[in-house]
C-alpha positions as CSV (number, residue, x, y, z in Angstrom):
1,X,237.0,122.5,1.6
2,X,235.0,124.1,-0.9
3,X,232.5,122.7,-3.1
4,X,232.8,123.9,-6.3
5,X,229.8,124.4,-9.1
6,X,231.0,122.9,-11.9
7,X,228.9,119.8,-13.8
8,X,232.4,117.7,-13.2
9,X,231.8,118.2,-9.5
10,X,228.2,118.8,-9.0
11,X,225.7,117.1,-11.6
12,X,222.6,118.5,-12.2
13,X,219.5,116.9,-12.9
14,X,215.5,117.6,-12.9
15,X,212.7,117.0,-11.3
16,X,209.2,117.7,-13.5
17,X,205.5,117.6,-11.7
18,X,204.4,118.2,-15.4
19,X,202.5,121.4,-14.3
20,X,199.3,122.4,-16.3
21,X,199.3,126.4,-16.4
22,X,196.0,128.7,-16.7
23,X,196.3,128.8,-20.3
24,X,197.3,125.1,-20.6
25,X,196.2,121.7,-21.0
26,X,197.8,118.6,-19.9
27,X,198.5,117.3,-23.4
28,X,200.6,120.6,-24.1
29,X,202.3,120.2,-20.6
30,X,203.6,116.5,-22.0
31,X,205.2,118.1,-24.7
32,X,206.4,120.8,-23.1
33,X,207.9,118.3,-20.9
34,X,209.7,116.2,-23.9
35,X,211.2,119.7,-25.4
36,X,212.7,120.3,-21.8
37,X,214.0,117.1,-21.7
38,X,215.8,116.9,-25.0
39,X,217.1,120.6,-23.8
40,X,219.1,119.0,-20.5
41,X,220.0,116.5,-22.7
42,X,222.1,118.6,-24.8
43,X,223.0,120.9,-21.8
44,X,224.6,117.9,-19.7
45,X,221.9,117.1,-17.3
46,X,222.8,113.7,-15.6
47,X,219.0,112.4,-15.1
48,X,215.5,113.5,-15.8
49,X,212.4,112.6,-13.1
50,X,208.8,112.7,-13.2
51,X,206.7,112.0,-9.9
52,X,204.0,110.7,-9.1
53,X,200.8,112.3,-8.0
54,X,197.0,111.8,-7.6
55,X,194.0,114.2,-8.0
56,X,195.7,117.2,-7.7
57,X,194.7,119.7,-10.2
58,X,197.8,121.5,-12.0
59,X,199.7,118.2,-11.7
60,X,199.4,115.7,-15.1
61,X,202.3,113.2,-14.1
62,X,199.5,110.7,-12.5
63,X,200.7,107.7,-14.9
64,X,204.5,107.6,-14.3
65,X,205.8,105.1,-15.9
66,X,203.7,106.4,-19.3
67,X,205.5,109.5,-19.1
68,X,208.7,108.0,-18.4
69,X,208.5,106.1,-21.7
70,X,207.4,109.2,-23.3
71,X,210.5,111.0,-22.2
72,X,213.4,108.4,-22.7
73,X,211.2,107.5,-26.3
74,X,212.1,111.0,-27.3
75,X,215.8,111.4,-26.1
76,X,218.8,109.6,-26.6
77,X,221.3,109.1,-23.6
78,X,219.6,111.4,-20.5
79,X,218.9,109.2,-18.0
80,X,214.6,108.9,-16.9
81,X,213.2,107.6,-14.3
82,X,210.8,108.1,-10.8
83,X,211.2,110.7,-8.3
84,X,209.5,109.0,-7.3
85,X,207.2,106.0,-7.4
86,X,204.6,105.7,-4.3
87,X,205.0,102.1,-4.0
88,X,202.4,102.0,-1.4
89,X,200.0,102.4,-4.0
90,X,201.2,100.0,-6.3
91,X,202.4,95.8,-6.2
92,X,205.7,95.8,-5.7
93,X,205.4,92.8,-9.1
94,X,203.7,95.5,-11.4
95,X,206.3,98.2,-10.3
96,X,209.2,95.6,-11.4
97,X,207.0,94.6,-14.5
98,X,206.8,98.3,-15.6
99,X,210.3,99.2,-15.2
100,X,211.8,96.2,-16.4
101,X,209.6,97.0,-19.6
102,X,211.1,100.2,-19.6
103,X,214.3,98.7,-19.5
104,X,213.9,96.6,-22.2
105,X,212.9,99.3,-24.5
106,X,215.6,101.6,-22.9
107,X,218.7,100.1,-21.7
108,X,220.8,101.6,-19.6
109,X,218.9,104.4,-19.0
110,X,215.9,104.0,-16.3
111,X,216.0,104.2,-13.0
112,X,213.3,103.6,-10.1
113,X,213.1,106.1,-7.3
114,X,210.7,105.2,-4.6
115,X,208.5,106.9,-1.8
116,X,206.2,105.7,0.7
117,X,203.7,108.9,0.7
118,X,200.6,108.6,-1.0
119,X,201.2,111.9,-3.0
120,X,197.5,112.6,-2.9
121,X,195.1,113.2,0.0
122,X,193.6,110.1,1.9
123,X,190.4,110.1,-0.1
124,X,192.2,109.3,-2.8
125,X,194.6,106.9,-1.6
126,X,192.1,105.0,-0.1
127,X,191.2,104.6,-4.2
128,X,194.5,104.0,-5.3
129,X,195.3,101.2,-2.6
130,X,191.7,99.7,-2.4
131,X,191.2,100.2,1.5
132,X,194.5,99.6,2.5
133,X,195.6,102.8,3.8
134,X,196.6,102.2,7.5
135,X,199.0,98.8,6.2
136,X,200.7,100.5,3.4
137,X,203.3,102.8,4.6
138,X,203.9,100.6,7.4
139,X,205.2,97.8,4.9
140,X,206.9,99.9,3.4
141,X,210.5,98.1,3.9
142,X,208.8,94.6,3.3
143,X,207.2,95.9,0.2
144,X,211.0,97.1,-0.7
145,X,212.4,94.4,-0.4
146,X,210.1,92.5,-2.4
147,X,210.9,94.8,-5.6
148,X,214.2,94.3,-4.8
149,X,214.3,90.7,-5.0
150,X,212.5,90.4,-8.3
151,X,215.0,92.2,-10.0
152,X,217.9,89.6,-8.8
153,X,218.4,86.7,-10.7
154,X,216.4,83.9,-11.2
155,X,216.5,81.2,-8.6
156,X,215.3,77.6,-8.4
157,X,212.4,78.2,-5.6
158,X,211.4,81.2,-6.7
159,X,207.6,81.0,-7.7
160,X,206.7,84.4,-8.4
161,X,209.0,86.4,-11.3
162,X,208.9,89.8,-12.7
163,X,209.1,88.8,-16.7
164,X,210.5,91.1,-17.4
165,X,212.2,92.8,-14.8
166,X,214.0,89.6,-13.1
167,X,217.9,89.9,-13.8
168,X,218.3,93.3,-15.2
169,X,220.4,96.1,-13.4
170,X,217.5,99.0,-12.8
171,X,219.2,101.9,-10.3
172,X,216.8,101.8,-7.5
173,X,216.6,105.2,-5.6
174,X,214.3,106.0,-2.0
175,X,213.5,109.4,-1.9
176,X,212.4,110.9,1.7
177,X,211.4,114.3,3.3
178,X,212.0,112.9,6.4
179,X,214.5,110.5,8.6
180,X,212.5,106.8,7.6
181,X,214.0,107.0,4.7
182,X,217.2,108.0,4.9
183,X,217.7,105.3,7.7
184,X,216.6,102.6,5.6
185,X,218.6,104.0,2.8
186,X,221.7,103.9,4.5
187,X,220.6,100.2,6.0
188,X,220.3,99.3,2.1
189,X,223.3,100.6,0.5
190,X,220.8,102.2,-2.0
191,X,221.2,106.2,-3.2
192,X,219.1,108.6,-1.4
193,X,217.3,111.9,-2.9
194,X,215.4,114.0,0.0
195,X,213.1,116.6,-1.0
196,X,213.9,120.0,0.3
197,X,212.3,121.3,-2.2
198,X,209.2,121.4,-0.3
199,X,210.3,119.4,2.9
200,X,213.3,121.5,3.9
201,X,213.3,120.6,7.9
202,X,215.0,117.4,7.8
203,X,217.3,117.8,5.3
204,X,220.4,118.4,7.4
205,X,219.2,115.7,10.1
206,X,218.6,113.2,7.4
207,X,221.7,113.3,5.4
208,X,223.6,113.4,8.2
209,X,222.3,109.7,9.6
210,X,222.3,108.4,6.1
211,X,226.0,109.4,5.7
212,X,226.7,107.8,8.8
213,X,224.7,104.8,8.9
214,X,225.6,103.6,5.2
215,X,226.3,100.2,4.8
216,X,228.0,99.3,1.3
217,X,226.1,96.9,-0.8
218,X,225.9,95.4,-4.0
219,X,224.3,98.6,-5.5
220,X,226.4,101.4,-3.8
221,X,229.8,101.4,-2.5
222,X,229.7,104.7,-1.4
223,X,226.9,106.9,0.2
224,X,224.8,109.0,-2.7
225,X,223.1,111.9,-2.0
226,X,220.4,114.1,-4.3
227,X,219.0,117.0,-3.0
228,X,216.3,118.5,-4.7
229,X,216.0,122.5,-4.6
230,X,214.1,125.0,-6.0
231,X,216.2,127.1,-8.7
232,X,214.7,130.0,-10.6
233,X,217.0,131.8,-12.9
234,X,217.3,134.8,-15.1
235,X,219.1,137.4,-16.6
236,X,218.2,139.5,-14.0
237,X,217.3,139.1,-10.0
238,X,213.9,141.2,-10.9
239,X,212.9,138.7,-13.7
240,X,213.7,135.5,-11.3
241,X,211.7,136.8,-8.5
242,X,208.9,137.2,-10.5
243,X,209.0,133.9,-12.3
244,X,209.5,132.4,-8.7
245,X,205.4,133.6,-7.6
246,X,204.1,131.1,-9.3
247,X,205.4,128.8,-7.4
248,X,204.8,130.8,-3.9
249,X,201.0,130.9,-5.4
250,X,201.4,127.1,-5.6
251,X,202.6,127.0,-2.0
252,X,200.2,129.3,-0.5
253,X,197.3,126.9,-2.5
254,X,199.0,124.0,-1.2
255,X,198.7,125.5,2.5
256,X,195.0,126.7,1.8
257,X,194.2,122.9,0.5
258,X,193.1,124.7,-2.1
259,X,194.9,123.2,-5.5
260,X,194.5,125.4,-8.7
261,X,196.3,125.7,-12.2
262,X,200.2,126.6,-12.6
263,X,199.1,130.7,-12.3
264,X,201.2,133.5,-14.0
265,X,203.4,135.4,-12.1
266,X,202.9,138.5,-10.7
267,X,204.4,141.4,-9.5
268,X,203.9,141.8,-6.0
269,X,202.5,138.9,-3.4
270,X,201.8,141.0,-1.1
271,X,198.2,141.4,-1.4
272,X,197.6,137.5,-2.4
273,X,198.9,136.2,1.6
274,X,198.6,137.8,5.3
275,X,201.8,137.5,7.0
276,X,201.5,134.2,8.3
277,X,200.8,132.5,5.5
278,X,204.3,134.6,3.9
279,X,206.0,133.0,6.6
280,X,204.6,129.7,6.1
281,X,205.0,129.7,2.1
282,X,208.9,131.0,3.0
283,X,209.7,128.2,4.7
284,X,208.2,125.4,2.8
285,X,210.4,127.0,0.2
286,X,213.4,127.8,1.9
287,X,216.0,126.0,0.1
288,X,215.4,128.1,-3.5
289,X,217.5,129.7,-5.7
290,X,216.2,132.9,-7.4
291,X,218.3,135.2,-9.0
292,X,220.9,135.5,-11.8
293,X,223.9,133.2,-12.4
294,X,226.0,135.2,-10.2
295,X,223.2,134.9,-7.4
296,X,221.8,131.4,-7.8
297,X,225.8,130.5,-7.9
298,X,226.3,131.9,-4.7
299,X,223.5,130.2,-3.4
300,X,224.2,126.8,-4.2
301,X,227.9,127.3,-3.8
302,X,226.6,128.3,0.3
303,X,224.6,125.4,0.3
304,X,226.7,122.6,-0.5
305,X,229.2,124.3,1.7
306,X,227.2,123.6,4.3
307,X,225.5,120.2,3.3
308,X,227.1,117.6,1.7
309,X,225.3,116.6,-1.0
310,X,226.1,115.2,-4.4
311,X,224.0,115.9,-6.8
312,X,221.2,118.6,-7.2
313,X,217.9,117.7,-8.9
314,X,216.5,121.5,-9.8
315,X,212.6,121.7,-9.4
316,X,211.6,124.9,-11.4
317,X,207.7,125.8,-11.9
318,X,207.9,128.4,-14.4
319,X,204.9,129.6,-16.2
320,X,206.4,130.5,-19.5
321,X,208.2,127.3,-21.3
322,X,210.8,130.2,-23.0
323,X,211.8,131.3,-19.8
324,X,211.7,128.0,-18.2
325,X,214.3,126.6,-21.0
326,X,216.2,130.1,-20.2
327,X,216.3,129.1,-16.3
328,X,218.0,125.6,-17.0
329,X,220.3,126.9,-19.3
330,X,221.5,129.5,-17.1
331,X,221.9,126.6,-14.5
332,X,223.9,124.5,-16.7
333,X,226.4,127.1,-17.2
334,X,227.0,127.2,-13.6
């Protein structure tokens, strides 16, 4: 059967890094980040996401759960929320103290996606989680399970509460590049959101045992799946392909370990990577969508052909805020 692009059919949603450009500075990259927000708000995006990362210059959404209140402060009915959370840097009792806060001051309209990476390099993880590197991922579905419980009612022997947090109904997401995840997903009954937007080689694999390991629970009935993809769009495939080298300048930085400002687009890569690092920066970003409406249409349409997937959670770099508005607007007319 075909899967159609329509926003009855397929939601779309966003994922933002809050990426500081050349000419930039964090504080401008905030805002930028509100306008964009209140933008999908009024174009029909289902959820807006901000992740978590550490020491990585060109990257300002380091205090989540600030932004997060930032954004749902300034919108109205757009869902906000994690995408996601490193828990493994965090106690699982702070995590369910911040979001049930968040709750409070916005009902109905947070929600709590969780990873187990570090999003950082070990130096700094070894900061964030006081020495405690080797443990962390490895408790990973303990640590889970923790949050999980202080978000259930209050029960005579329970000692420890999240106040607030304990009682209220917070969506709670894992997010995955790989097949731990998805696994423990499915073994949840909890939605899953994989990131092929930089992790495409297990995307198929994953979904695939998620789908067929599910196990309904008291959050999920059904199996959920979010795929996050790269979409770059235009009113031309010239213009999109253009806008899309910043992010292949991000990739080929990312591969180099050498993290630098959002930089402008450019014309032609060739002369900024040797062929193997082409290849390399290709297939990091394999699952994007550059083109026009009819192009990036095609793509997706392809894609979830092939995939099943429920909603897509569009991760788009762009240097220029115009043009990025422009790209999410084509996509919302899809």
């Amino acid at each position: 059967m075909q899967h159609p692009i329509t926003k009855n059919r397929v939601p779309f949603s966003v994922l933002d890094l809050v990426m500081v450009n050349t000419d930039g500075s964090p504080s401008q990259s905030m805002r930028n980040s509100l306008d964009l927000a209140q933008h999908v708000e009024n174009w029909g995006y289902s959820r807006y996401w901000l992740a978590e990362h550490h020491n990585i210059k060109g990257i300002a959404s380091a205090a989540t759960s600030v932004l997060i209140g930032f954004i749902a402060g300034g919108t109205s009915k757009i869902k906000v929320g994690s995408g996601g959370i490193m828990l493994p840097n965090h106690s699982p009792l702070v995590v369910a103290e911040q979001f049930g806060t968040l709750e409070c001051l916005y009902p109905g309209r947070i929600e709590l996606g969780l990873g187990r990476a570090p999003g950082t390099d070990p130096l700094t993880a070894m900061a964030l989680r006081r020495g405690n590197l080797e443990k962390s991922e490895d408790e990973f579905p303990t640590n889970l399970k923790e949050l999980l419980d202080y978000f259930n009612p209050t029960r005579p022997d329970k000692k420890v509460r999240a106040n607030p947090g304990e009682g209220l109904d917070i969506p709670v997401w894992l997010l995955g590049s790989s097949m731990f995840s998805a696994r423990l997903a499915a073994e949840l009954g909890l939605p899953f959101a994989f990131a092929s937007h930089f992790a495409p080689t297990y995307l198929e694999s994953a979904v695939n045992a998620y789908l067929e390991n599910f196990q309904p629970s008291k959050y999920l009935k059904r199996p959920y799946v979010m795929a996050a993809v790269n979409i770059y769009a235009a009113d031309s495939d010239k213009e999109a392909k253009r806008l899309f080298t910043s992010v292949q300048q991000m990739a080929l930085g990312m591969i180099r370990r050498n993290h630098t400002l959002l930089q402008p687009p450019v014309d032609d890569m060739s002369n900024l990577w040797d062929s193997l690092e082409e290849y390399a920066v290709k297939e990091r970003l394999k699952y994007s969508f550059v083109g026009d409406s009819c192009t990036v249409k095609k793509g997706l349409k392809t894609f979830l052909n092939r995939i099943h997937v429920d909603e897509i959670m569009a991760v788009s770099h762009i240097y220029d805020h115009v043009a990025r508005l422009r790209s999410f607007e084509i996509l919302a007319s899809l």
